[in-house]
N, C-alpha and C positions, 0 to 999 in steps of 0.2 A: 504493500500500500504506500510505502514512503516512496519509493519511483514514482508511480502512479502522480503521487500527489508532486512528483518534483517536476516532472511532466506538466499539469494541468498547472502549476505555478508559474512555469516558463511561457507555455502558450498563454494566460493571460497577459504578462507582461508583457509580449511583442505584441496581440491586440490592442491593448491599450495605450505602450508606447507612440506604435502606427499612429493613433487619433491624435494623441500630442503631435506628433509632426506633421500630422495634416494642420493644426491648425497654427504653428508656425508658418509655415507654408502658404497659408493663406494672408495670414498677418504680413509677409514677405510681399505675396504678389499687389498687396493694397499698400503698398509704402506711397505710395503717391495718388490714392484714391480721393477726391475732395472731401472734408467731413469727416472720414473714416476713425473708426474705433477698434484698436486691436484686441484682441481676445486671449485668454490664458487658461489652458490646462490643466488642473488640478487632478489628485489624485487619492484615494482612499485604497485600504486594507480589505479584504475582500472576509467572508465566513472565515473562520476558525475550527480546526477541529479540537475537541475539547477531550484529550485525554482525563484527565484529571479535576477535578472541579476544585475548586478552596474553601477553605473548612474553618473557624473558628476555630479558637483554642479553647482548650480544656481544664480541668482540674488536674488531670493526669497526663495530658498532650499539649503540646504547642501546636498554632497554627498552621494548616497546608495552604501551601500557593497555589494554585491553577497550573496546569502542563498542559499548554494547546498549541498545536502544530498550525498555521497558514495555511491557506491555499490561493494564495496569490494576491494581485492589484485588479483592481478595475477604475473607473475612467467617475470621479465627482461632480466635476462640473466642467463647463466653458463660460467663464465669462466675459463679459464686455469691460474693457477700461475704458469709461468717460472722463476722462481728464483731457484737459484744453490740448488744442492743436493748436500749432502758429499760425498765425493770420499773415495771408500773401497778396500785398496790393496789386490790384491790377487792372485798376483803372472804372471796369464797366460799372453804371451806376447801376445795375443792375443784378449785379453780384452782391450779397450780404454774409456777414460773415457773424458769427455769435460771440462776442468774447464775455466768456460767464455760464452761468446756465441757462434751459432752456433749447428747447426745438421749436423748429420752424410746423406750424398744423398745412399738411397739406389735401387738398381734396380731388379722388377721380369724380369729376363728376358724370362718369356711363355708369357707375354702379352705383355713387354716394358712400364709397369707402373712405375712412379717413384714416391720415400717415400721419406720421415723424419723420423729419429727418435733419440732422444740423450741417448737409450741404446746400449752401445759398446759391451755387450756381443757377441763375434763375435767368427770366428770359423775360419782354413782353411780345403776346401772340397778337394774330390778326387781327381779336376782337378789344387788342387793349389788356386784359388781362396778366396780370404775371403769374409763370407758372414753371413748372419746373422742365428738364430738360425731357420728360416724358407725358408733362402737357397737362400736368394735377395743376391746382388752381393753388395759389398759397391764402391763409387765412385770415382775416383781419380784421377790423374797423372801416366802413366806407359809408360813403353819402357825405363825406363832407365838402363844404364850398369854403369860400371868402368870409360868408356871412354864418357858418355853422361848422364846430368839428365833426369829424366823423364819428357816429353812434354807433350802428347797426353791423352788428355780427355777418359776414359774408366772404367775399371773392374779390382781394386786391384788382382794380382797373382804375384805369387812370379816368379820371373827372371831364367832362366835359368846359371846354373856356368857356369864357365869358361869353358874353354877344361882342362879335365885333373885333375878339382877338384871337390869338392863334397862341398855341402851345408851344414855346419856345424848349424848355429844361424841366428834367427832374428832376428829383435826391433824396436821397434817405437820409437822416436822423439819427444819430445815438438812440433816440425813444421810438424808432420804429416809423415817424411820421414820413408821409409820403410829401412830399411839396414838390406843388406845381408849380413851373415859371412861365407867367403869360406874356406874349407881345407889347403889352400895355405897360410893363415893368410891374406888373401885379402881381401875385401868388399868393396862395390858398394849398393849407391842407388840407387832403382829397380821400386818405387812406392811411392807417396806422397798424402797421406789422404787428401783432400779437404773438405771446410763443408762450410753449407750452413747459410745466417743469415735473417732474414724478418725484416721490418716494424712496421708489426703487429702480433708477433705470435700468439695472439687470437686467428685469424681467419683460424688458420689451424682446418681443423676435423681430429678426433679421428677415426679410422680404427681397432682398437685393433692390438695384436702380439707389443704393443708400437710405432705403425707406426703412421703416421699422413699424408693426404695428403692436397687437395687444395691450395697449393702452391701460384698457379698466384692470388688466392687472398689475400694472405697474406704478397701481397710487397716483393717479393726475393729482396736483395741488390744486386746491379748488374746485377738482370736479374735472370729468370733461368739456362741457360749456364752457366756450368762451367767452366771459365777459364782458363789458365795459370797462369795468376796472380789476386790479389782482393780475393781471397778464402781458401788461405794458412794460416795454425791456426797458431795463436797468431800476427797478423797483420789485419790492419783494419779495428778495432773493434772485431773479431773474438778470441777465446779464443785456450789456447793451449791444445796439446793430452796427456793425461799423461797415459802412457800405464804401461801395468797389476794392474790396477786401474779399479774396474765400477763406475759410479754414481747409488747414491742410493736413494728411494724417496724422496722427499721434504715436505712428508705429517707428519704435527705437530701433534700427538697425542693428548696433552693438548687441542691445539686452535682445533679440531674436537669434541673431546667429550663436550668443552664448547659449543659450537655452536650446538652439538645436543642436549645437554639441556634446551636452549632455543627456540630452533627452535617444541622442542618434549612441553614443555608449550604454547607457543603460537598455536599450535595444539590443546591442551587439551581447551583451553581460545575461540578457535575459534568452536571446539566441544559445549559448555557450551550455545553459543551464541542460538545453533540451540536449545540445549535443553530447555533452556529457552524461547524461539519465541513460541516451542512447547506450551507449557503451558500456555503462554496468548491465543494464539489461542484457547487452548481447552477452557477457561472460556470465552471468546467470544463467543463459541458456546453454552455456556451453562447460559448464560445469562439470557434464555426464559427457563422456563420448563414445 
């Protein structure tokens, strides 16, 4: 049974190893993904076999320890690191970048699913709207003019001018506000970026396109409804928009390639385990000839 079990100890460990360096791996290929959040492999002790159980002591005995043999690793968790990436200017006023906490709410509107995501690579479409580079709506405050801020919970678009003038410029705000510049030397905010903050960002999942959903598990502050107020960046806890700025990964070169060094030996050490089992086995069996 101790073969056996050194066997099944080894094969978990290069199952599990394997998944660690997938997700190396992956954290590698997104070194330059916008937004991006790398991820880390942990690792736990798998059942126990429990020769021996432990015993109190006695009147006439001292206590017994426990004798329990392993049988291997398996695979705890993956989680996300949300700590800040650097911010990379680049001009487009369109680009938003987060520094702080906080995601950007985004909306498909063919189905009415709604994202996360803290890549601002953003865009505006045909109809005026800004939206993301796969066409989700981003989320906000709108209806505002000259004569009123914007209220109403909806879908960042740019404002209609004035009478009589033409829309020169826009820009985003530290606070998310959208300002228009009119032909008239006029301007009005029109739209104010709102964003979102959890609890727990762990527990969001990964959707790719840098989206992220399940939300309601990850403790929205606030709720998911967005607001009028509570969600305005750079207030309550919430970080400010630095626009024509992206954020850029967060994945540490150095601290990846160390970890897959280790991770790529303790592979090799868990390989070793099974070749070895191999070989007492085979002289077990050749014990008799």
């Amino acid at each position: 049974m101790s073969l056996i079990g050194t066997l099944t100890s080894g094969v978990s460990a290069m199952r599990t190893f394997t998944k660690g360096l997938e997700v190396i791996g992956n954290n590698i290929a997104n070194v330059n993904t916008t937004g991006y959040k790398g991820s880390k492999a942990t690792f736990e002790d798998s059942f126990s076999n429990t020769l021996r159980g432990s015993s109190p002591s006695s009147a006439t005995a001292s206590n017994l320890s426990a004798v329990q043999v392993g049988t291997g690793v398996k695979l705890a968790s993956i989680n996300a690191n949300f700590t800040q990436g650097g911010l990379s200017t680049t001009g487009v006023n369109t680009d938003l970048g987060v520094s702080g906490a906080g995601f950007f709410r985004v909306l498909n509107i063919t189905d009415n699913s709604e994202y996360v995501t803290r890549a601002g690579d953003f865009r505006i479409d045909d109809q005026g709207y800004l939206v993301t580079n796969k066409g989700y709506r981003v989320q906000g405050l709108v209806g505002g003019s000259s004569a009123a801020a914007p209220s109403t919970v909806g879908s960042i678009r740019l404002g209609t001018p004035p009478a009589g003038t033409q829309l020169q410029s826009f820009s985003f705000n530290r606070q998310g506000n959208l300002v228009e510049f009119y032909s008239d030397g006029s301007s009005a905010v029109t739209n104010r970026v709102l964003l979102q903050n959890f609890q727990d960002p762990s527990a969001l999942q990964r959707t790719g396109d840098n989206l992220f959903t399940g939300m309601a598990n990850a403790g929205p502050v606030g709720g998911l409804a967005l607001a009028t107020t509570g969600n305005g960046p750079g207030s309550n806890g919430l970080g400010t928009i630095e626009g024509g700025t992206l954020e850029l990964s967060n994945v540490d070169l150095t601290e990846q390639f160390a970890n897959m060094i280790t991770t790529q030996r303790s592979f090799q050490a868990s390989s070793r385990i099974v070749t070895v089992s191999d070989q007492v086995l085979e002289e077990v069996v050749n014990l008799k000839r």
